[in-house]
C-alpha positions, 0 to 999 in steps of 0.5 A, spaced: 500 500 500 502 507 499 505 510 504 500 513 508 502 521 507 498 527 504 502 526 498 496 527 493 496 535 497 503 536 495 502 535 488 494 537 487 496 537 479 494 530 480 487 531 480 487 533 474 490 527 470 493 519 471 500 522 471 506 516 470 511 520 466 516 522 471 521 518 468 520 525 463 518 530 467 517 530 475 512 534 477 513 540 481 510 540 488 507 545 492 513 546 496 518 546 491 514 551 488 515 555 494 522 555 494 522 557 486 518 563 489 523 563 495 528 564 490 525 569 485 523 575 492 531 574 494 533 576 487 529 580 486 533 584 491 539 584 487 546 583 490 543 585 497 541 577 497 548 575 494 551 571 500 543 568 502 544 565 495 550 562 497 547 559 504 542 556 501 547 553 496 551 550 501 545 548 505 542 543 499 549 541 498 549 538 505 542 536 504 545 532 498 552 529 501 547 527 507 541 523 502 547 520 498 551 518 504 558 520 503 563 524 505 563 532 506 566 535 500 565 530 495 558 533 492 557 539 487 552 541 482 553 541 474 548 544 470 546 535 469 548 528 468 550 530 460 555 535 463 558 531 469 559 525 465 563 528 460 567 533 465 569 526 467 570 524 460 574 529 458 579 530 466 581 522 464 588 521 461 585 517 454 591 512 450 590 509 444 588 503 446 583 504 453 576 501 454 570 503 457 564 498 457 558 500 457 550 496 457 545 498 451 540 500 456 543 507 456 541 513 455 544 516 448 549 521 453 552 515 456 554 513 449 557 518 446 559 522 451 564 515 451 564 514 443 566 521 443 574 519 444 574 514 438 578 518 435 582 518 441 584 510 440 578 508 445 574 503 444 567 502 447 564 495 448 557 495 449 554 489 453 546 487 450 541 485 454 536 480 454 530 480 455 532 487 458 536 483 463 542 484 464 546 480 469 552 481 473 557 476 469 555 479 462 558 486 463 564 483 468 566 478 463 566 484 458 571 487 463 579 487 460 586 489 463 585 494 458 578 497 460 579 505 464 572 505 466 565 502 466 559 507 466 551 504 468 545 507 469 543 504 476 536 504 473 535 504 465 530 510 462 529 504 456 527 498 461 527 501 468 531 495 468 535 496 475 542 493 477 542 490 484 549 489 483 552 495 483 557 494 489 560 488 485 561 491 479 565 496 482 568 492 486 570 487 480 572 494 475 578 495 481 580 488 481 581 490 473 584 497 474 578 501 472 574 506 474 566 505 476 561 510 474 554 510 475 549 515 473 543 515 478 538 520 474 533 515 474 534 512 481 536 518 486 529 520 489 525 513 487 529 507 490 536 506 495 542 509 491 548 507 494 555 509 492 560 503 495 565 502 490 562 508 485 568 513 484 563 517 480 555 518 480 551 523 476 543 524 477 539 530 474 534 532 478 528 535 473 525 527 475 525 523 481 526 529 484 522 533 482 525 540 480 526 545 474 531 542 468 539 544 470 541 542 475 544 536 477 548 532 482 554 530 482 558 526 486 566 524 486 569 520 490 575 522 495 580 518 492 579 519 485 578 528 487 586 526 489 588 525 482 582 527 477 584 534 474 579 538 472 578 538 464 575 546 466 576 552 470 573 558 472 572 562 478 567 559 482 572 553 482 578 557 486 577 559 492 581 566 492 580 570 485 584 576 487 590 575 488 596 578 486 598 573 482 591 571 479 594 572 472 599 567 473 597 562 476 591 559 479 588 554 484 582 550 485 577 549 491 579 542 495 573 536 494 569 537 487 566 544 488 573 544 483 568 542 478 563 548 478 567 553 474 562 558 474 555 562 478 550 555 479 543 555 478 540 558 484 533 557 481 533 550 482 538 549 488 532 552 492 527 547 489 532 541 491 533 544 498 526 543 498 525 536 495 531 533 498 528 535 506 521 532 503 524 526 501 529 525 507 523 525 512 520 520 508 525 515 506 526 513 500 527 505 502 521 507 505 517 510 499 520 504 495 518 498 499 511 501 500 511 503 491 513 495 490 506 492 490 503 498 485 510 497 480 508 490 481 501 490 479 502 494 473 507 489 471 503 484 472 498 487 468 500 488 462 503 481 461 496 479 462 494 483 457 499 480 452 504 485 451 511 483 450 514 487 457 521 490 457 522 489 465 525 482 467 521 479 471 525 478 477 523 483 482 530 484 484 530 489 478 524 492 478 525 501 479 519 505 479 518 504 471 515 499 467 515 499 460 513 494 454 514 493 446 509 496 441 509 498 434 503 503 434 507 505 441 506 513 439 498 512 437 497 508 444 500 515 448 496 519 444 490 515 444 493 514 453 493 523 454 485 523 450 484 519 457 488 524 461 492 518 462 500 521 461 506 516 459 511 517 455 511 512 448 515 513 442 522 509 440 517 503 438 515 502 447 511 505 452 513 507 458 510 508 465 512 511 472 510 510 478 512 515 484 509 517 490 504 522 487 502 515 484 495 510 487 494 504 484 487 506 482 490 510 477 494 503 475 488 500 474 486 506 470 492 504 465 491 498 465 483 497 463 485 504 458 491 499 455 487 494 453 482 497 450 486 501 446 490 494 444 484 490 443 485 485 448 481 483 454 485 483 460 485 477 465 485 479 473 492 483 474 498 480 479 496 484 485 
């Protein structure tokens, strides 16, 4: 059953639609709309509300080091996961000949961010799922003396397909010489993010955690930050910008606050300032266990109705997002958004996603309008 808060009063758009696209597009709480219109009367002051913007910044920062769990000074905020992604991509000393594995469940940003340095003599190795599973040994046996970095999604945008193994997989990418990196964007704020044996995580928070696009959370471990120069510089990266000798040399902020080179996204660090204290009194294992039941009804559903699921079976990698294969994928979201029911359907699948503003009447609601819309009569739903 769903967790027994006034989650519905927080998003009271959700009266007017059966909303499951989150995995696009969070929806925006009252709170956070609140903070947004925190942050519009503070700057609207001008530079008299400077040094507030930069308390609330060193806030949120904190509320995020404390959700994720990691030391002090390993977290900073980039525009999105696309630019922490290719900030590490570009601070990594490539040879001729280095390797990265990733999965073909992966955001096309953790694709050609790394086919990007093929001319670089990188090759990329992509490991294929099955049935939209993917198991540990399919991308450990992929991993080679000559492979620099394995880079996953914790939980796929394509599938929802979740990989509950990320601590082995870090840890088998050391025992070769590689670092790990993860991108959380489809995970941080919906299920449990972990980061043992992850050297670099990414998550963009426009969805689960539902702010405004251009933000994004960053973390880097303590031992990496040792020896990762920054590809980029700018002055919020330095701690003093006026020293005598600024026009010879330069230094960077200790930890990962090196990697913000210029004046953050204040707008939407407000808004995550209040999501993260939103989420840290729910608890987002809590939020998970009590959505599993609903994730599995709607999974269970549409086997019943006949479609061909891109979820494995195996509740072990289930997430917040469920999705099928079909050829008239678009026309059933149109024939979906005539019903106010929002999902996200292109690319040949139609994907769903349920979060805390979600009940499971409203999977109930899916369901019967899917098979209707296929033509098929569902049996009873896996409960």
């Amino acid at each position: 059953m769903p967790i027994p808060i006034p989650n519905r009063d927080k998003f009271p758009q959700t009266r007017d639609y059966t909303y499951l696209n989150t995995a696009a597009e969070g929806l925006l709480s009252t709170d956070t709309q609140e903070a947004l219109a925190e942050y519009v009367r503070a700057k609207a002051r001008g530079s008299v509300n400077r040094p507030k913007l930069y308390e609330v910044e060193a806030a949120t920062i904190d509320l995020a080091t404390k959700f994720l769990g990691v030391p002090e000074g390993s977290v900073t905020f980039l525009a999105n996961a696309t630019e922490a992604l290719n900030l590490l991509a570009n601070s990594l000393d490539w040879r001729e000949g280095d390797e990265v594995v990733i999965t073909d469940l992966e955001f096309p940003s953790n694709v050609v961010t790394w086919l990007r340095l093929a001319n670089k003599g990188v090759r990329l190795h992509v490991v294929n799922a099955d049935g939209g599973l993917i198991r540990l040994d399919d991308i450990t046996s992929r991993i080679t003396s000559r492979t620099k970095l394995v880079s996953v999604s914790q939980v796929s945008y394509k599938s929802g397909t979740q990989l509950p193994y990320l601590k082995q997989l870090g840890e088998e990418a050391h025992r070769a010489g590689a670092l790990f990196c993860v991108d959380a964007t489809q995970a941080l704020g919906r299920v449990p993010v972990g980061v043992d044996n992850v050297d670099y995580l990414v998550a963009s928070s426009y969805k689960w955690l539902f702010t405004p696009h251009g933000l994004g959370i960053t973390y880097c471990s303590p031992d990496l930050l040792e020896r990762l120069t920054p590809a980029t510089a700018g002055w919020y990266g330095v701690p003093d910008i006026f020293t005598p000798d600024r026009f010879e040399r330069f230094e960077y902020k200790p930890g990962a606050a090196r990697f913000a080179a210029g004046m953050p996204n204040f707008s939407s660090i407000y808004a995550l300032r209040a999501s993260l204290t939103y989420l840290s009194e729910i608890g987002v294992a809590r939020l998970d266990d009590s959505l599993r039941p609903i994730v599995q009804k709607m999974r269970g559903g549409l086997a019943d109705i006949g479609l061909k699921l891109l979820t494995p079976d195996d509740p072990a990698y289930h997430s917040g997002i469920v999705a099928f294969l079909h050829p008239q994928a678009a026309e059933i979201g149109e024939k979906l958004a005539e019903q106010d029911i929002i999902v996200w359907a292109n690319d040949g699948r139609v994907r769903s996603a349920v979060h805390l503003y979600n009940e499971e009447f409203e999977v109930d609601r899916y369901l019967e309008a899917v098979a209707k819309i296929v033509e098929r009569k569902p049996v009873s739903a896996t409960s």
